[in-house]
N, C-alpha and C positions, 0 to 999 in steps of 0.2 A: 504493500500500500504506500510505504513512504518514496516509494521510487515514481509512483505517479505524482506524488505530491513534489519531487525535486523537480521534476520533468512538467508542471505547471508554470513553477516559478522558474526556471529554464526558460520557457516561452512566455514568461512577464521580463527577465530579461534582456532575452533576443528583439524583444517591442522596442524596449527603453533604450536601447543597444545603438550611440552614435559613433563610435568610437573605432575605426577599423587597422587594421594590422595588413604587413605585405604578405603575401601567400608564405613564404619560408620563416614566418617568422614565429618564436615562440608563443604561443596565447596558457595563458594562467587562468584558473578556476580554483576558487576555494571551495572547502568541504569541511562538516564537522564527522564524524564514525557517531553515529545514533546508539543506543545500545539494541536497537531493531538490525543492524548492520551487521552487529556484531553474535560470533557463534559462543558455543558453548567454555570456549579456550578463551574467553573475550578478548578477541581482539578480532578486525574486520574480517568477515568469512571471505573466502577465494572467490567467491559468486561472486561479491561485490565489486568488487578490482573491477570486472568485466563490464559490470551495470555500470558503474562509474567513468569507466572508460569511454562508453555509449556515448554517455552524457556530456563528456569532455569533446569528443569529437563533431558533437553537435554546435556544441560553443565555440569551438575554434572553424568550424565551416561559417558561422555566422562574422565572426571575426574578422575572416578575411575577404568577406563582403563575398560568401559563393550562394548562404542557404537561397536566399531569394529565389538566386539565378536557380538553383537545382530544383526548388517546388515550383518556379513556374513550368520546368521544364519536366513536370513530372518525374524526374530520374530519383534513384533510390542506392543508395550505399547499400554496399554487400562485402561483409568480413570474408575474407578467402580464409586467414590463417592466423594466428595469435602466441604468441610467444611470452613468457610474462618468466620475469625472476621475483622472487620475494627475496626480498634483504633485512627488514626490520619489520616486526608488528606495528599495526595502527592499534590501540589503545580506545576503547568509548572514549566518548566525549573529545576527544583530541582531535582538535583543529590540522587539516592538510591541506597541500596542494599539490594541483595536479596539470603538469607541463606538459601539452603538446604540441608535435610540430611535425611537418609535413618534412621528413629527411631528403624525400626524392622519389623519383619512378624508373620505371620501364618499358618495354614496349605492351606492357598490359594493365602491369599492376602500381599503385600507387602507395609506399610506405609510409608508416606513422610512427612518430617514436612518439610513448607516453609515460610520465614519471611519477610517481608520486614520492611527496618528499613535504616535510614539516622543520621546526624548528630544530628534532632530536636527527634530525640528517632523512638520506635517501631511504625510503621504503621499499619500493618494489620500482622496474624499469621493463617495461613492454613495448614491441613490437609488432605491428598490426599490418596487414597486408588485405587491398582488397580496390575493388572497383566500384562503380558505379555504373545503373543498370538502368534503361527503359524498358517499355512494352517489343522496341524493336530490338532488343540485345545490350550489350556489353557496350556501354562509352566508351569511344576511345578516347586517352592519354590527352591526344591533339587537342581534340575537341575542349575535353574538361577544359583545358589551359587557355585556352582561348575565349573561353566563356568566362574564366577566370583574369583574363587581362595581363597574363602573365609570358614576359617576352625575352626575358632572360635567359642565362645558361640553366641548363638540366644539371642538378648540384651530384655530384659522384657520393653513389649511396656507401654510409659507412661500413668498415670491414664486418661486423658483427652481421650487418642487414645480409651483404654475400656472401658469410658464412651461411647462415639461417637459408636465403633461395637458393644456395646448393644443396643443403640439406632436406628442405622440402623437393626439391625435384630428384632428389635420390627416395624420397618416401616414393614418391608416386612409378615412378619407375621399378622399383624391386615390390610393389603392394597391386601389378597390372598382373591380368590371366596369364 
């Protein structure tokens, strides 16, 4: 329930939202760990990272001035792949934040780097892999960018990002009939 309730004020937000960012650039969202958030271990459940993460990427699409463009345009983000480290618990009640930013693409895919991190240091550090999707298919790259107003170099995705899409395309090739 309290994830519909972030995801309101999310979209009270995004309304009041004049404030926009370049495409590569960092966008910041804060967050408090509910004790609704949190599991039996208290501290934030793994589930959550993920909902959070959702949510962050919606804030930072608006950010960089693209949601408009993408709800006019009916298109729909779609998570290909998820990568996540935990490094320290989130704590109830303890205030976080959560950095993301678009590291770079492909000729398909679009990568995300997401942080979360507070006063007590880093907590956890994910990597998100995925497209963008109409009624007609898969957006391309091109497209996204250009809708996005973005005319600059394609930034060379980090080592970790190349390690990780060799390692998913070694999944999918040793997991074929």
């Amino acid at each position: 329930m309290n994830l519909y309730i972030r995801l309101l004020l999310l979209f009270f937000k995004i309304k009041r939202n004049k404030q926009y960012q370049n495409l590569l650039d960092t966008v910041d969202i804060d967050y408090k760990a509910l004790p609704t958030d949190c599991d039996i271990n208290l501290h934030l459940t793994n589930s959550r990272y993920l909902a959070m993460m959702d949510l962050s990427r919606t804030w930072m699409t608006e950010r960089v001035g693209l949601l408009k463009q993408i709800m006019k345009r009916r298109w729909f983000p779609i998570v290909n792949a998820t990568a996540i480290t935990y490094i320290r618990d989130i704590k109830p009640m303890q205030r976080y934040t959560i950095s993301t930013k678009l590291v770079g693409w492909d000729h398909k895919y679009f990568y995300i780097e997401q942080k979360f991190h507070s006063e007590r240091g880093l907590h956890a550090i994910a990597y998100v892999r995925g497209v963008f999707k109409s009624k007609k298919g898969i957006i391309s790259i091109e497209e996204m960018l250009e809708v996005a107003g973005f005319d600059g170099q394609t930034p060379i995705l980090p080592s970790e990002v190349m390690h990780w899409k060799e390692m998913l395309e070694q999944k999918k090739l040793s997991n074929q009939p």
